[in-house]
N, C-alpha and C positions, 0 to 999 in steps of 0.2 A: 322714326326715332328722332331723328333733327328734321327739323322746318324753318329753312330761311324763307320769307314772303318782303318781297318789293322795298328791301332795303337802300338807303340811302346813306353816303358817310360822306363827310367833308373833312379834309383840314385846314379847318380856318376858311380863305376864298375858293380852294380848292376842291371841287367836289371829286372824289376817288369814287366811288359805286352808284351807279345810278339803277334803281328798279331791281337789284338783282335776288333771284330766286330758286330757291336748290335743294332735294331733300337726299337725307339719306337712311333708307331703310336698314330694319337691324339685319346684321348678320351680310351684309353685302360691301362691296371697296367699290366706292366713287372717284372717281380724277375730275379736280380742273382744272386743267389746260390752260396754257396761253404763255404770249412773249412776256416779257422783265418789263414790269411796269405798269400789268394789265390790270393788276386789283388782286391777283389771289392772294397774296400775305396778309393782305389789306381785310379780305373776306376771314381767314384764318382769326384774324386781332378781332376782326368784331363780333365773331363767334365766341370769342373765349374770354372775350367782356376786358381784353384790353384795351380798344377805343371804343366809342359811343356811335349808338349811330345814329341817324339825322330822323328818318322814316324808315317805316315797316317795322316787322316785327321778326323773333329768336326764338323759337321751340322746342325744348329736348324731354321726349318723352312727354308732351300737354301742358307743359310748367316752360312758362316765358323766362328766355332768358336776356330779355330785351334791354332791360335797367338792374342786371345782378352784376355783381364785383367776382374779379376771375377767380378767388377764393373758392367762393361757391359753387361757381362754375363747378371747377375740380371738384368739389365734393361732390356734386352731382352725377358724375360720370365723363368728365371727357378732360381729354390731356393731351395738350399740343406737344409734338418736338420738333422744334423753332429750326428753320435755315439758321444753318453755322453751329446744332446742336446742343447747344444750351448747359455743357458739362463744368465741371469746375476742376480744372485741370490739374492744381495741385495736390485734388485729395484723391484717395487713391479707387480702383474699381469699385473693392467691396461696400467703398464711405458715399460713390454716389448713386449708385445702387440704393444706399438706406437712406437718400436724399429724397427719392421719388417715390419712398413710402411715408412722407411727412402730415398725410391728411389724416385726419382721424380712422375715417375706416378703414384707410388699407394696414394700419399701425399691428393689430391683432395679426395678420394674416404673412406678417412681413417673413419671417424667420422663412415661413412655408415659401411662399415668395419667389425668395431669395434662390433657394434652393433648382428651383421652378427657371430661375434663367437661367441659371448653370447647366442648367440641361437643355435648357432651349438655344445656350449659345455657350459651348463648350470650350471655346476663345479664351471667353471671359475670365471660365472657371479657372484654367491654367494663367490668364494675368490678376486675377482679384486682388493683390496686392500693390499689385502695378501700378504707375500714377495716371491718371488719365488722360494727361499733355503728354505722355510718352507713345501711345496706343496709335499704330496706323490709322488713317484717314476711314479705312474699312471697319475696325473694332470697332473706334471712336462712333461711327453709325449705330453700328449693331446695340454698342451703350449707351448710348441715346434714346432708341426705341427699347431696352432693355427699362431704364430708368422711368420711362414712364409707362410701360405694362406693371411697373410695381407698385402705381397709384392703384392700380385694377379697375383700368375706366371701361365702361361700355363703348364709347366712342375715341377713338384713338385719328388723332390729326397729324399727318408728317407733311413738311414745307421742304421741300426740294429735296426727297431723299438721295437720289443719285448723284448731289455737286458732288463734285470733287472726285468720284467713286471711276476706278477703271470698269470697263464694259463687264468686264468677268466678275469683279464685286457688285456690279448692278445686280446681275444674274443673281447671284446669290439672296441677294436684299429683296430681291423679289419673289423667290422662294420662301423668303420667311415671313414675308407678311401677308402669301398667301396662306400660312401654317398657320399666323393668325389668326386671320379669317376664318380657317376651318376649324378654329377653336372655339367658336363664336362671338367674335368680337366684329363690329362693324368699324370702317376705317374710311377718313378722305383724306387723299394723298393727292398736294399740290405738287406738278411737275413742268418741267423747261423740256424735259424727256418725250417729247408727246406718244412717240412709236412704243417705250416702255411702260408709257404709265397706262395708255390705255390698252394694247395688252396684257396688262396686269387687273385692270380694272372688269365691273360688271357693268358700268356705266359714265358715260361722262360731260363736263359738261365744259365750253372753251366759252372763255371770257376774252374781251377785246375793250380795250380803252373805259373799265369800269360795266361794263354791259355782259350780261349772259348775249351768247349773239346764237350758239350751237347747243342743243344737249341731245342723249340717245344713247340706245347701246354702244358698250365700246365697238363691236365688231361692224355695227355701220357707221361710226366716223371713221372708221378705219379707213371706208371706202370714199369716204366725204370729198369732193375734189378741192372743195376749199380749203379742207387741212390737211390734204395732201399736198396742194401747191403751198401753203402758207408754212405748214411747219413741219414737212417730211419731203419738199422739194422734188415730190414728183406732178409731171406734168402731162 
């Protein structure tokens, strides 16, 4: 479904991604991994045609997304929800909710939708009126990824779903976005969490200093002693 191939990105002198390459098949949740600073946001923005990148090439579904505007992007099928969740706090549940069905195709299907996360996330439905700066750290996730299953993407991006989250709302968040998954949506979920993302995950891959360095099934990096020493501190 997605094919990143031997991407490169700078800022300015800076080069952030060097050669980096990734896919993700439909209907599966990929993690990648790594410390604060490594490139995955970096990887997220160049996917979603926020930054440009230097070399290589962007594939979703055979159709390059290599020099498209994030616009398109979106319409195409894929919907980041951004570290620090991207919500508009003053307006209330139900207003951003009808925020994340702004593209054209999902506009027809919105009302059904709508309906569709209240039941998916029952929270919601008892604050819809509620303001979205008022809403726990936990909702506030939950309507985050609620607001962008309402674009109705094939491909759904979440950038550091568990900040902020107590271990018991992890739990949760990770329950639902394997309900996702079983919905048929494919999904890559950037994480600092490494033990939960790739338990959560089918597959994944850890980035280091802009470099793919690791990728495989989650359940043999599990066993990986490089990222067990490195980001699960077993030795």
């Amino acid at each position: 479904m997605l094919r990143v191939d031997g991407i490169d990105l700078s800022y300015g002198d800076l080069q952030a991604l060097w050669g980096v390459s990734l896919t993700v098949n439909k209907g599966e949740i990929v993690a990648l991994i790594g410390a604060n600073g490594a490139g995955k946001s970096t990887l997220l923005r160049a996917i979603t045609g926020m930054v440009r990148i230097r070399k290589g090439s962007l594939d979703f579904n055979g159709v390059s997304l290599s020099k498209v505007p994030t616009h398109v992007i979106v319409e195409a099928g894929i919907y980041m929800v951004p570290e620090g969740r991207g919500l508009f706090p003053g307006m209330t549940v139900v207003e951003n909710l009808e925020m994340g069905a702004f593209i054209r195709r999902a506009r027809e299907g919105k009302g059904k939708n709508l309906e569709r996360m209240f039941d998916m996330f029952p929270i919601l439905s008892k604050r819809r009126n509620q303001m979205a700066g008022s809403l726990s750290g936990g909702e506030q996730q939950m309507l985050a990824i609620a607001k962008g299953l309402m674009s109705d993407p094939a491909l759904l991006l979440i950038d550091e779903m568990s900040s902020g989250l107590s271990p018991i709302m992890v739990k949760q968040m990770i329950q639902l976005v394997k309900r996702i998954r079983d919905e048929g949506m494919s999904i890559l979920i950037v994480e600092q969490n490494v033990f939960s993302a790739l338990k959560l995950a089918d597959r994944g891959y850890v980035i280091e200093n802009g470099r793919i360095v690791t990728q495989g099934e989650s359940a043999s990096l599990l066993k990986d002693g490089h990222i067990k020493a490195a980001y699960l501190g077993i030795t």
